[in-house]
BAFI-3210 file (N, C-alpha, C; in Angstrom, 3 decimals, decimal comma, padded with zeros to 6 digits):
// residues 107
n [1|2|3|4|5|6|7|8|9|10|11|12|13|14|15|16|17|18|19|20|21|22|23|24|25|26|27|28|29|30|31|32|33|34|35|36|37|38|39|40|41|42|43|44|45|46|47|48|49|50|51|52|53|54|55|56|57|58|59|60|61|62|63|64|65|66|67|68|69|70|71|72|73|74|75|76|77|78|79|80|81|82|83|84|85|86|87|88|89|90|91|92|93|94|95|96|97|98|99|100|101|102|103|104|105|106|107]
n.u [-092,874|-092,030|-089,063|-087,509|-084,774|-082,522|-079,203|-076,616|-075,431|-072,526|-071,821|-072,848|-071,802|-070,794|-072,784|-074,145|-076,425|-076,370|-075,480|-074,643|-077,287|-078,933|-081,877|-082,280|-084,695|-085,489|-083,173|-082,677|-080,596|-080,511|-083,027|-083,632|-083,267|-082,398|-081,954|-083,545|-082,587|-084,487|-085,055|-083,739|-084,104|-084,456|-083,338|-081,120|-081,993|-082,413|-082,731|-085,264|-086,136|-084,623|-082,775|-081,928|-079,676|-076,527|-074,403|-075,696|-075,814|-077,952|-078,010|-078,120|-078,443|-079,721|-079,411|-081,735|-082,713|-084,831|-085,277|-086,839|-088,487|-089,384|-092,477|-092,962|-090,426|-089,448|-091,013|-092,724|-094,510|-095,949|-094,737|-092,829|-089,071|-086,228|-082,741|-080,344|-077,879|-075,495|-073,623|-070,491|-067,971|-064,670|-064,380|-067,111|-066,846|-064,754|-064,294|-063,593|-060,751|-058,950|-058,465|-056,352|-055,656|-055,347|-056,877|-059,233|-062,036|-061,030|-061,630]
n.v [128,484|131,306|134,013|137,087|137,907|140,304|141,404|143,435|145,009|144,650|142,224|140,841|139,080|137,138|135,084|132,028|129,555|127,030|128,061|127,553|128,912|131,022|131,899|134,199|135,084|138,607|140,346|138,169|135,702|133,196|131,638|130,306|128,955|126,649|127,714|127,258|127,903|129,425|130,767|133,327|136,404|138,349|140,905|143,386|145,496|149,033|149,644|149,656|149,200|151,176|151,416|154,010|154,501|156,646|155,780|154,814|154,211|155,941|155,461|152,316|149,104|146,462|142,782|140,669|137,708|134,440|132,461|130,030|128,378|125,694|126,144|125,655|125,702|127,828|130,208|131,988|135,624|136,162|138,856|140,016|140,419|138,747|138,106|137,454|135,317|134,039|131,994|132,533|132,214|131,136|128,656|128,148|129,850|128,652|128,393|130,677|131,390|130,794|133,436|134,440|134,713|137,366|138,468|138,326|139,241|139,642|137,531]
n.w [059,348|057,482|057,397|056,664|055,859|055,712|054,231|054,096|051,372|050,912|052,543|050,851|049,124|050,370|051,140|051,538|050,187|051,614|053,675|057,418|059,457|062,040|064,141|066,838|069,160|068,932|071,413|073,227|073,367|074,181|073,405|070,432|067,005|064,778|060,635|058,072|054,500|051,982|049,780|047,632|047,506|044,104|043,908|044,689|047,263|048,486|052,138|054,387|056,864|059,474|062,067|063,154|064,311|065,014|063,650|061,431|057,808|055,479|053,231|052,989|051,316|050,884|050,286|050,393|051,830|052,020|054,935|056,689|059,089|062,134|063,228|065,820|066,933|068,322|070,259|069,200|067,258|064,539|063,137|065,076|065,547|064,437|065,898|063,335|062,407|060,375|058,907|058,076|057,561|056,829|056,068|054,573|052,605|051,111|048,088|047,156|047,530|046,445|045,571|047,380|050,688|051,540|050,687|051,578|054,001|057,864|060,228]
ca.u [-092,935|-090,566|-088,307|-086,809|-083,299|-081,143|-077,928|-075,977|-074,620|-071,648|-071,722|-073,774|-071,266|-070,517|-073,778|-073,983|-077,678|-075,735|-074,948|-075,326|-078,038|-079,438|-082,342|-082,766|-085,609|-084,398|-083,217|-082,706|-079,839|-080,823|-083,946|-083,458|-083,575|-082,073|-083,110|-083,053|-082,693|-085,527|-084,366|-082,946|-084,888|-083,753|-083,189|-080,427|-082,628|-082,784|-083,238|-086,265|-086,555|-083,524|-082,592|-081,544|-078,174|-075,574|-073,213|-075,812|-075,763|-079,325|-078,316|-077,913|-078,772|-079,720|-079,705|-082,781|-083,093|-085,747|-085,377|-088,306|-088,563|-090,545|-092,889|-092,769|-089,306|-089,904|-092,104|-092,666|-095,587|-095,840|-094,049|-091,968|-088,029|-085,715|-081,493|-080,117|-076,614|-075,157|-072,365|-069,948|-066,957|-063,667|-064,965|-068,308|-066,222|-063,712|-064,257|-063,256|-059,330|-058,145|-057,828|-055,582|-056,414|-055,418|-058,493|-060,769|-062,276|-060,375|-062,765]
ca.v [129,919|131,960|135,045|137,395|138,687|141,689|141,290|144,418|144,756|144,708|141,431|139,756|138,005|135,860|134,466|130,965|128,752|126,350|128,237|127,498|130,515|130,470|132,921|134,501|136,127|139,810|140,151|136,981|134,948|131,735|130,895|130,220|127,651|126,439|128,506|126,869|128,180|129,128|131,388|134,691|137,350|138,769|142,196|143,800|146,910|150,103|149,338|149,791|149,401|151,601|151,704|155,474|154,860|157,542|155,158|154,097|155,286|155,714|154,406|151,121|148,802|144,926|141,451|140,288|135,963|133,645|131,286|129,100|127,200|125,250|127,063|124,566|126,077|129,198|130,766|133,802|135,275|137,081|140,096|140,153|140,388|137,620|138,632|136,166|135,215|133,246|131,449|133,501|131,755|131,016|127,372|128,376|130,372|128,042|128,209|132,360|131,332|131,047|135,225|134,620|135,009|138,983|139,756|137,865|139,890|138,814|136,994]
ca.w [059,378|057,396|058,452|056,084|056,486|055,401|054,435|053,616|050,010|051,071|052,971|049,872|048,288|051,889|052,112|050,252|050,906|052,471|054,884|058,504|059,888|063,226|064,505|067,858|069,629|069,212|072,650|074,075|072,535|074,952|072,448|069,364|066,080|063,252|059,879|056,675|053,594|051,026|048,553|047,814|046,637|043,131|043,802|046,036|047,731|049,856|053,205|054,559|058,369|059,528|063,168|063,766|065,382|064,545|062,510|059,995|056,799|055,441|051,719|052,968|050,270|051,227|049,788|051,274|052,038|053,073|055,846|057,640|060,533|062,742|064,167|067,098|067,778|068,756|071,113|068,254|066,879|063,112|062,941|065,644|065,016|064,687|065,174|062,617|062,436|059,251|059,308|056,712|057,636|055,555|055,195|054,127|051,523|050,537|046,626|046,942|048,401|044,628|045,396|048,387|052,050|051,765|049,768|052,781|055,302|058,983|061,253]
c.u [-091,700|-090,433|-087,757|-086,312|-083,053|-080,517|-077,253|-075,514|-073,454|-070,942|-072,433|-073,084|-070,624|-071,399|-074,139|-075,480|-077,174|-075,225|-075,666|-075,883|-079,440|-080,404|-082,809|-083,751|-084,778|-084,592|-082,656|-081,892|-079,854|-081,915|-083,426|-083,384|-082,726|-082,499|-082,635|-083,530|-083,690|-084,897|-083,869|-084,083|-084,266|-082,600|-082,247|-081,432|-082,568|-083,945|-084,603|-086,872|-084,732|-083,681|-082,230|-080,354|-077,442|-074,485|-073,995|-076,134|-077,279|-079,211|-077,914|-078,804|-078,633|-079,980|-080,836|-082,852|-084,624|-085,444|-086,510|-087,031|-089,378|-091,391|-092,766|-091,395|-089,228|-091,057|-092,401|-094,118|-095,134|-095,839|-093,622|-090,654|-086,962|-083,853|-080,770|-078,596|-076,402|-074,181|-071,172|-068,392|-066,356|-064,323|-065,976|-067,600|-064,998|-063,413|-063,586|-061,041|-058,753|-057,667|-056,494|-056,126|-056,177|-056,586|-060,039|-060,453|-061,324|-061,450|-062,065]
c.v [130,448|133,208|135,456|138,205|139,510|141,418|142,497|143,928|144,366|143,212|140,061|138,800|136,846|135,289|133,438|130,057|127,980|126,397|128,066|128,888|129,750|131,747|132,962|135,170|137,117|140,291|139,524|136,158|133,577|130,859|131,390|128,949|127,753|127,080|127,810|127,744|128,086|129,432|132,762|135,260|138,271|140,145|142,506|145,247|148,276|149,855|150,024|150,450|150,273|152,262|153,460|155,546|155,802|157,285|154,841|154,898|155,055|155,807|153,363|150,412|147,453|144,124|140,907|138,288|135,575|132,615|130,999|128,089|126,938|125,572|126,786|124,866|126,824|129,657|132,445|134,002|136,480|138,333|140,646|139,096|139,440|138,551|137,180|135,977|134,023|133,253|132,167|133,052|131,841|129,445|127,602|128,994|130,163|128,487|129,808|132,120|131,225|132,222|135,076|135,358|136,494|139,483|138,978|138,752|138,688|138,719|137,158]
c.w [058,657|057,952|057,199|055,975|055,465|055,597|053,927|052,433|049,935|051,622|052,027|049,596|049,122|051,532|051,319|051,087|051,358|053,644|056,390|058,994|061,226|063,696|065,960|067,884|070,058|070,843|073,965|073,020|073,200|074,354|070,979|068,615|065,340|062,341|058,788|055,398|052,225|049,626|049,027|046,725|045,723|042,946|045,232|046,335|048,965|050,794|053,704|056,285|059,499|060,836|063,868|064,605|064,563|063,629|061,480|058,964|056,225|053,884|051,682|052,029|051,169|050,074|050,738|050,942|052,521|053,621|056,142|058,448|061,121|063,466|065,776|067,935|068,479|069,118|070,053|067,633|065,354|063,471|064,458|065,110|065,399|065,034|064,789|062,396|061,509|059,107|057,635|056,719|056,429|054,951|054,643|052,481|050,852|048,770|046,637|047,166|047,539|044,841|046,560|049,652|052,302|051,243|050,676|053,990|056,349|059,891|062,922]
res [x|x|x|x|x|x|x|x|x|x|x|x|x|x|x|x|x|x|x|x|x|x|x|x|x|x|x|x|x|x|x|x|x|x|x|x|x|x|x|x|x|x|x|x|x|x|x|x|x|x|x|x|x|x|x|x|x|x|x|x|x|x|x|x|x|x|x|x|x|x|x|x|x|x|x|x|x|x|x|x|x|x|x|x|x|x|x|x|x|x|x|x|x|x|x|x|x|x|x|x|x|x|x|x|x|x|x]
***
């Protein structure tokens, strides 16, 4: 089954296919899987599905991914929402540390 994420524009240039990414049932952070990496879809785009909280700005722009996983992992059925968490670490982003650790976000 795949799943496919939003990443803010802003957070694009973190997100490397290698990276470790793990999806919960939105909700419930006690189930959940592994997500591996398909591809990336070409185009960075205006968001689409936009929560209505008071902080968000409504020209958010995404990098959109595809993950899959086993369906066998997850108790989920098509089109219900995963919350996905991808590992954005400094190791994940070793090759960037040429700029010096002032120009990396602080974790």
């Amino acid at each position: 089954m795949n799943v496919r994420v939003d990443v803010d524009e802003h957070d694009a240039w973190r997100v490397r296919p290698d990276a470790l990414a793990i999806g919960y049932l939105q909700g419930n952070n006690k189930i959940g899987a592994k997500l591996h990496f398909v591809r990336f879809e070409p185009y960075v785009i205006p968001k689409v599905s936009l929560t209505g909280a008071p902080t968000e700005r409504v020209d958010t722009r995404v990098l959109q991914l595809i993950h899959s996983f086993e369906r066998d992992d997850l108790p989920i059925y098509v089109g219900q929402q995963l919350d996905v968490y991808i590992d954005a670490s400094f190791e994940q982003n070793r090759e960037l540390s040429s700029f010096g650790a002032a120009a990396l976000p602080a974790h």
